[in-house]
C-alpha positions, 0 to 999 in steps of 0.5 A: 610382516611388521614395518620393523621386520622388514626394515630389519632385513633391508638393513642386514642385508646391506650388512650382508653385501658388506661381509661379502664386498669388503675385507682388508686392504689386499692389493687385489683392488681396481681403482677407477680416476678421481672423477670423469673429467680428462681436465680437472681428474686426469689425462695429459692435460692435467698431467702436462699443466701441473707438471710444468710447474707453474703454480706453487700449488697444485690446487690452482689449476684444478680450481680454474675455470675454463673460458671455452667448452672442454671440448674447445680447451682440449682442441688447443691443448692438442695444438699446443703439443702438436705445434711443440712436438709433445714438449711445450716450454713452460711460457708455452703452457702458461699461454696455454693456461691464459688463453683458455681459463680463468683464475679461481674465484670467478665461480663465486659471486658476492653474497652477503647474508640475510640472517647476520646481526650486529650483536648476537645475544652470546656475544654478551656472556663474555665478560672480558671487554678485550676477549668480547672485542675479538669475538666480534670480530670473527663474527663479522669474518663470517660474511668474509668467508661467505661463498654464493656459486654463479649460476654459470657453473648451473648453466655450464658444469662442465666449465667448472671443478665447482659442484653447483650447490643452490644455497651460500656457504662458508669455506674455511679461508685461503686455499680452501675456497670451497665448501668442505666436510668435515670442518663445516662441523664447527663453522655451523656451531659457530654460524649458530652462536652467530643467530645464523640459522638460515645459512646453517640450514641452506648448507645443510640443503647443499650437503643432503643434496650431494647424498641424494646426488652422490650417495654421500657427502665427498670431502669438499664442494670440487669434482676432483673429490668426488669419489672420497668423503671426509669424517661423517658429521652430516647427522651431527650437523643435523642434530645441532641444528635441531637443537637451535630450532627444533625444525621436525618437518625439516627433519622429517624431510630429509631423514631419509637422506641422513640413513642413505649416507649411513648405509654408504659407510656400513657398505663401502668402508667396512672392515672385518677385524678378527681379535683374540678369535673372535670377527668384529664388523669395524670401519676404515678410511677406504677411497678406491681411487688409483691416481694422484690427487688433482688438487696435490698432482704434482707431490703425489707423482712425484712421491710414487716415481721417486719411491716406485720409479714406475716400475709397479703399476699394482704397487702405484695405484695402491700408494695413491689410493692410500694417499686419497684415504689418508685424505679422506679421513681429514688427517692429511697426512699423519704418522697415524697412518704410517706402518713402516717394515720393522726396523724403518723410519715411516714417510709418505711412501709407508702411508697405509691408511686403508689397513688402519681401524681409527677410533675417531671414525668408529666412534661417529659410525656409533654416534650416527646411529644413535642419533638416527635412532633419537631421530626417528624416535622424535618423529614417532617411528619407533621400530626405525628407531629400535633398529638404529639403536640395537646398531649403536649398541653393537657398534659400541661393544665393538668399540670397546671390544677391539679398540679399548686397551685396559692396560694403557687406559685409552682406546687406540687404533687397529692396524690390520696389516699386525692385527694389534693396536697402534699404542700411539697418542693421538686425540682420536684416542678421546672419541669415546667419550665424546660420543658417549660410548665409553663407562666411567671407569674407563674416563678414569682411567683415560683421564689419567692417561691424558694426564700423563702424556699430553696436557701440560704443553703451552698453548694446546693438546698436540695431535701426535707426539711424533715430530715427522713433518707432516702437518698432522704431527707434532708440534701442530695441535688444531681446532677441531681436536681441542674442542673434541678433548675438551668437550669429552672432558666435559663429559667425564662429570668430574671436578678434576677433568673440568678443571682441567677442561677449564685450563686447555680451553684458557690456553687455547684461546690465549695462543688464538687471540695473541697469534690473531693480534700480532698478526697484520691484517688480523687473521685466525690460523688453521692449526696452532704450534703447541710449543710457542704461545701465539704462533700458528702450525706449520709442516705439510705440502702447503703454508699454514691458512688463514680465515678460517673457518674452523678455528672461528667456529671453535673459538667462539664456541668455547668463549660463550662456554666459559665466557664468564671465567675466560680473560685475554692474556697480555700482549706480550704473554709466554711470546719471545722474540723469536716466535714473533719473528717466526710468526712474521716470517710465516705470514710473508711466506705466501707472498714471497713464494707466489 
């Protein structure tokens, strides 16, 4: 047998075990907890800490440290609860907690990077003095943001929530105070505008470490994530820095590990669609886990009691194993994955995320085939490389196939609970062409289509239309997916979609670099607010963050693209006194509810 056959059998018989394995969402699954751990995953402990209410965010806990072994912590535990007969006060939890954990941080050590210069050669292609200033600034931000794991969490894991990883990395700021997945996308593209490259290559060690570990990257550096991931940008990751360094042996070591995490998603998150007759093999946010999220403990309980009253334990483990999806696939929480009974209003007890079929997720499934394929084809494998094609190829009739609505001119999401197409705004919708899937007449008419409905807001493309709460909505737009529908406006080749390309990138940064000014200290949002120039996004279970990693990233990624035609807007541009005070009112609502 010739290497290509048989590597052609390996690869469809994982396929195979997918047919058989998966299907949709069908309430007969069985969930395991978030991870092992009766601390930080589950058990009364958890439950009892994080429902004393002691910190305003659930995350706090789940990110302290323990002072003693877990062994030593649950013995305490057990004696508090013996000494307070199963009812301990919360000044009684709160001595608990003192007694035994650290505060979040402690798992850190300062790290200051080796490979940061003072003046990027990028910084230069940005003509405007004030623009240039302010990029500056959020390249010296990268060392703020900078993260070393203490080598006390290799010695001691069973301490920590952190997963030792053995090289520095950057988080996204605030809550965030590990390493997360999908958003280090675009802080490497902005680590590598920076000259970073040692750093962006020792994340990327840390992250094929959690696929030789894990079987996949989980959705940040915690071990209360350890059974769900985030959209799959590792190859992605992998391919812009082969184009900043053409690193082959690097490649060539570690191709195997970008195939394995490719392999988790064909076998572990896809979906059977059936459409107009015909069966397709399609992707879907799936984490099977059947409790709440540590990280958010408190809100997801409370939800299901509220909405359940402990009355279904089927019907509870399937609310929050749709939660974890909805997180898994970084939109946490959206109306896009709310499919209410007709007639009703969707909320958080109507996420189904499970039974959605995203465009976004689809298209990197295609996008990572692909560039396995350009990989393998680097490297001289060539039979590895036709396989990971012939994938891609398939995986973009699918896209086409199932998700492409003529009529609308834009792909939309599959609900599978309706068997129909969610026709519904969203960026995702633009994945296509991101990844180069999509034909030119379908450009054309997408571009209409965005044309129509969403690019004539003040300071950005918002991430839905629907104005619900959920900070996945209206009026939030965020950095990611402007860069995404930008770039993908860039792929259309045409005048009219540069243009346009041009404008959205010069109100972005225009609503970036006035909210940055105003702000005191300095400090660059998670997400933006669409409908006031220079005002962050608000909306969600927690108050909109500051550093930050993704916005750095994006920012200074679109102002060396357009650096020579991008100029900073006045102080007071599209501001009125009311956003400005809704700006200061944002920035003291940490401080005032801590």
């Amino acid at each position: 047998m010739t290497k290509r056959y048989l590597f052609q059998m390996e690869f469809y018989i994982a396929l195979l075990g997918v047919l058989l394995a998966v299907g949709t969402a069908d309430g007969a699954d069985t969930f395991p907890p978030p991870c092992d751990s009766d601390i930080y995953c589950q058990g009364p402990l958890l439950h009892t800490v994080q429902m004393a209410r002691i910190h305003n965010d659930s995350k706090h806990f789940v990110d302290m440290s323990m002072r003693l072994s877990p062994e030593e912590v649950k013995a305490a535990f057990q004696t508090m609860m013996a000494r307070t007969a199963g009812q301990p006060s919360r000044e009684d939890v709160r001595d608990f907690l003192d007694r035994n954990f650290q505060q979040p941080g402690s798992e850190f050590v300062a790290w200051n990077p080796s490979d940061w210069v003072d003046n990027p050669a990028f910084l230069a292609r940005i003509r405007d003095p004030k623009l240039r200033a302010w990029i500056e600034d959020l390249h010296v931000t990268w060392k703020d943001l900078g993260r070393e794991v203490a080598g006390e969490v290799y010695l001691h894991p069973d301490r920590y929530s952190l997963i030792f990883v053995p090289n520095p990395t950057i988080v996204p700021g605030g809550r965030f105070r590990e390493y997360y997945y999908w958003d280090s996308y675009w802080v490497m593209k902005g680590l590598l505008l920076s000259e970073m490259h040692n750093t962006v290559k020792g994340m990327l060690q840390n992250f094929l470490a959690m696929v030789d570990r894990f079987g996949f990257v989980p959705n940040g550096g915690r071990i209360y994530y350890r059974r769900r991931s985030q959209p799959p940008f590792l190859t992605a990751m992998m391919k812009l820095y082969m184009d900043a360094t053409d690193d082959r042996e690097f490649l060539r070591s570690n191709i195997g590990f970008l195939e394995q995490e490719f392999k988790f998603w064909v076998q572990h998150r896809g979906v059977n669609v059936t459409k107009d007759g015909k069966q397709y093999k399609m992707y879907r946010y799936n984490a099977q886990v059947g409790q709440p999220r540590p990280e958010s403990y408190r809100e997801d309980y409370e939800l299901v009691q509220q909405t359940l009253g402990g009355q279904h334990a089927g019907e509870e483990e399937q609310l929050y194993a749709e939660l974890k999806s909805g997180a898994e696939s970084g939109w946490d929480f959206s109306t896009r994955w709310f499919v209410p009974d007709a007639g009703q209003k969707g909320t958080l007890k109507d996420v189904k995320t499970r039974f959605i079929v995203p465009v976004d997720l689809n298209s990197l499934i295609y996008l990572n085939a692909r560039l396995i394929s350009e990989f393998y084809t680097l490297l001289g494998e060539d039979a590895r490389a036709a396989q990971f094609q012939d994938y891609a190829e398939r995986q973009k009739r699918n896209i086409e196939e199932v998700l492409w609505d003529e009529h609308s001119g834009s792909w939309f999401d599959w609900d599978t609970k309706n068997e129909r197409l969610n026709k519904k705004f969203y960026p995702s919708n633009m994945f296509p062409v991101w990844v180069n899937a999509s034909k030119p007449q379908q450009n054309a008419k997408f571009l209409r289509y965005i044309q129509d409905n969403v690019t004539n807001f003040t300071s950005g493309v918002p991430t839905s239309l629907e104005k619900s709460g959920q900070q996945w909505d209206f009026p939030n737009a965020w950095p990611p997916l402007q860069h995404v529908m930008i770039e993908s406006l860039n792929n259309m080749a045409t005048d009219q979609a540069d243009q346009l390309a041009f404008n959205l990138t010069q109100r972005w940064i225009d609503t970036n670099y006035l909210c940055y000014m105003e702000a005191r200290p300095h400090v660059m949002f998670e997400k933006y607010d669409v409908t006031q120039m220079g005002l962050p996004g608000g909306g969600g279970e927690y108050n909109v963050q500051v550093g930050f990693g993704w916005s750095n990233g994006v920012a200074m990624a679109l102002a060396e693209q357009y650096g020579d035609r991008l100029r900073a807007p006045g102080s007071s541009a599209g501001r009125s006194v009311a956003s400005l005070m809704l700006l200061l009112l944002t920035l003291l609502l940490p401080s005032l509810t801590a």
